[in-house]
C-alpha positions as a printed Julia matrix, in Angstrom:
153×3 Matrix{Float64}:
 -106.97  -45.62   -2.52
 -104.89  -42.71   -4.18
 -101.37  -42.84   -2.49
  -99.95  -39.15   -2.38
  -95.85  -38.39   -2.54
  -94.46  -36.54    0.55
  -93.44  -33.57   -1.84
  -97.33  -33.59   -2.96
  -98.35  -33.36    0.61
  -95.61  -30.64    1.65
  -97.18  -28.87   -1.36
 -100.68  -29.57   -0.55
  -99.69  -27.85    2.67
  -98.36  -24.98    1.73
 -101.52  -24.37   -0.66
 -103.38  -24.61    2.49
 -101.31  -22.11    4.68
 -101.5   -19.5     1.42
 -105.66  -20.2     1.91
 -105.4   -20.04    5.83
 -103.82  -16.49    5.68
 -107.22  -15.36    3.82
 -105.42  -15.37    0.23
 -107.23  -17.02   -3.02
 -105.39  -19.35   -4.34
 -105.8   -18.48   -8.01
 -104.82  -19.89  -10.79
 -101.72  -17.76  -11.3
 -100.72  -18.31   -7.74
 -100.54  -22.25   -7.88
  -98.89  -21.99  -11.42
  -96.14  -19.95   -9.84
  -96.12  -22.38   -6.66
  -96.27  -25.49   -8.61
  -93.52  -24.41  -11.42
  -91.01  -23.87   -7.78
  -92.27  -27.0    -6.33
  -91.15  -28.82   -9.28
  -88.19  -27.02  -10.53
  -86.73  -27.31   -6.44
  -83.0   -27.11   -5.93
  -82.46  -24.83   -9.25
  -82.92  -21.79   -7.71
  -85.28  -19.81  -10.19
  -84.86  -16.7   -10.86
  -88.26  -14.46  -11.69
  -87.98  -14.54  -15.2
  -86.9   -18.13  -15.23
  -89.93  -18.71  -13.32
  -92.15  -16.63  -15.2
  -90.81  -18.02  -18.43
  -92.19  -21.55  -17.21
  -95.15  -20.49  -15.83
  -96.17  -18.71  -19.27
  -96.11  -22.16  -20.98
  -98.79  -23.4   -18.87
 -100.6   -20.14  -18.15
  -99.85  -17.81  -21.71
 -101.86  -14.89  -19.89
  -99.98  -14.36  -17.28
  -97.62  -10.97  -17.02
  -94.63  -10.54  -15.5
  -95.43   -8.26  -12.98
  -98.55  -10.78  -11.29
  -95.77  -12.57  -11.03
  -93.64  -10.4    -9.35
  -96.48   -9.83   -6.57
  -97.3   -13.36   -6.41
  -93.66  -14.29   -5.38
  -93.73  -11.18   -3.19
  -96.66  -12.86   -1.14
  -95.55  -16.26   -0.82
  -91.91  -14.45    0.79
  -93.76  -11.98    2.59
  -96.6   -15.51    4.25
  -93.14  -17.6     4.85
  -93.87  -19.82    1.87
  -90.76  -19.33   -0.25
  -87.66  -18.33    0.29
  -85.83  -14.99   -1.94
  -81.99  -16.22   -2.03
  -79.4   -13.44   -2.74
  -75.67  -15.1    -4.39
  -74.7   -11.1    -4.15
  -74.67  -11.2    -7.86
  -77.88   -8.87   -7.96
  -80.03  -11.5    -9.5
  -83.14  -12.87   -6.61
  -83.46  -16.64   -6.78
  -86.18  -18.58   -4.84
  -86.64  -21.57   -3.01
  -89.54  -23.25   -1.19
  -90.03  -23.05    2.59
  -89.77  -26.52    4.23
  -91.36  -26.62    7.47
  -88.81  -29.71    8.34
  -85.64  -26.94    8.03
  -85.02  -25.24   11.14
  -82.84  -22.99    9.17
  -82.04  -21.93    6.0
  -79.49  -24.95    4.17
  -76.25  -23.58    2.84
  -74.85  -22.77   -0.75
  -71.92  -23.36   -2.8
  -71.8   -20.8    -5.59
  -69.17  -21.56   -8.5
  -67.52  -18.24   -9.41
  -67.51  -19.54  -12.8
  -70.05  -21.24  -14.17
  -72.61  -20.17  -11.52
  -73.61  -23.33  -10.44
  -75.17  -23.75   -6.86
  -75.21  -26.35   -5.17
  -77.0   -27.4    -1.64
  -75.2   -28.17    1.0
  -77.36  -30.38    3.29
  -77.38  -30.18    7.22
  -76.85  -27.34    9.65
  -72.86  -27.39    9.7
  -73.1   -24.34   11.92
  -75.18  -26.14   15.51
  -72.52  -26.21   17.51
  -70.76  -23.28   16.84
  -74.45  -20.7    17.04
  -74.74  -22.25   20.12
  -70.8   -21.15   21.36
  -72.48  -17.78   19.57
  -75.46  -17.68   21.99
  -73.91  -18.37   24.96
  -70.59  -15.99   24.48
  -72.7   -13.24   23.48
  -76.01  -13.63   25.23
  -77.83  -13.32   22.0
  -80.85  -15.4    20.6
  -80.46  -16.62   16.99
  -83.59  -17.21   14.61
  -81.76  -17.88   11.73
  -78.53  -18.04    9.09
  -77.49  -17.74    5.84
  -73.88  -19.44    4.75
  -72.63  -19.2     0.98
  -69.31  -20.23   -0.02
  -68.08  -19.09   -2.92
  -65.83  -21.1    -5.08
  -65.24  -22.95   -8.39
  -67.14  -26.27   -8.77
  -65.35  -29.73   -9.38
  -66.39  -29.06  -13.58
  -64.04  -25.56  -13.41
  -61.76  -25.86  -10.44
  -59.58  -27.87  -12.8
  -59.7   -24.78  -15.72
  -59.0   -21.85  -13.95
């Protein structure tokens, strides 16, 4: 009996979901999946991602790639992040999240850094209420200097 990791299966899933909507899932399209899956919590840019994928697939070009990350934002599969630095990052979809996590982004070195758990429950609910209006979703990023360059600036 082959025991398979949680991540594997969340993966597994989204594979499935990418097949469900009546896409192939080609070769290019699980190298670009897999190389997120496995790189999650860095926050890949395109080129970062295309510059792994390449290693494993050498015939890919740039621009499937472009389209292929296009798809999995446009199905709900990944996530494009903006850090208002004009650079797109990307992150998987978790079907677990009810909303998007938050971000620390050091004005310095760039680092980003997850912040876990909705922070903002109680006060999108004072939100709702006060102004009779039904959130789907947020986005929070703080932006700061990390604990490696708060101490040099």
């Amino acid at each position: 009996m082959v025991l398979i990791s949680e991540k594997d299966h969340e993966l597994e899933l989204l594979k499935k979901r990418l097949r469900d909507k009546g896409y192939k899932l080609t070769t290019q399209r699980r190298a670009v999946l897999d190389t997120i899956s496995v790189n999650e919590g860095k926050h890949l840019t395109t080129e970062e991602i295309y510059d792994l994928v390449k290693k494993d697939c050498p015939e890919i070009g740039l621009a499937t790639v472009y389209r292929t990350l296009q798809l999995l934002e446009e199905i709900n599969i990944i996530y494009k992040l903006n850090f208002d630095d004009g650079i797109n990052r990307y992150e998987l979809v978790h079907d677990y999240e009810d909303h998007h996590h938050h971000h620390l982004i050091c004005l310095k070195c760039g680092k980003v850094i997850e912040v876990e758990g909705d922070l903002l429950e109680s006060l999108e609910k004072e939100i709702t209420k006060k102004y009779n209006f039904k959130i789907t979703n947020h986005m929070l990023k703080f932006f700061g200097y990390c604990s490696d360059c708060k101490d040099k600036i």
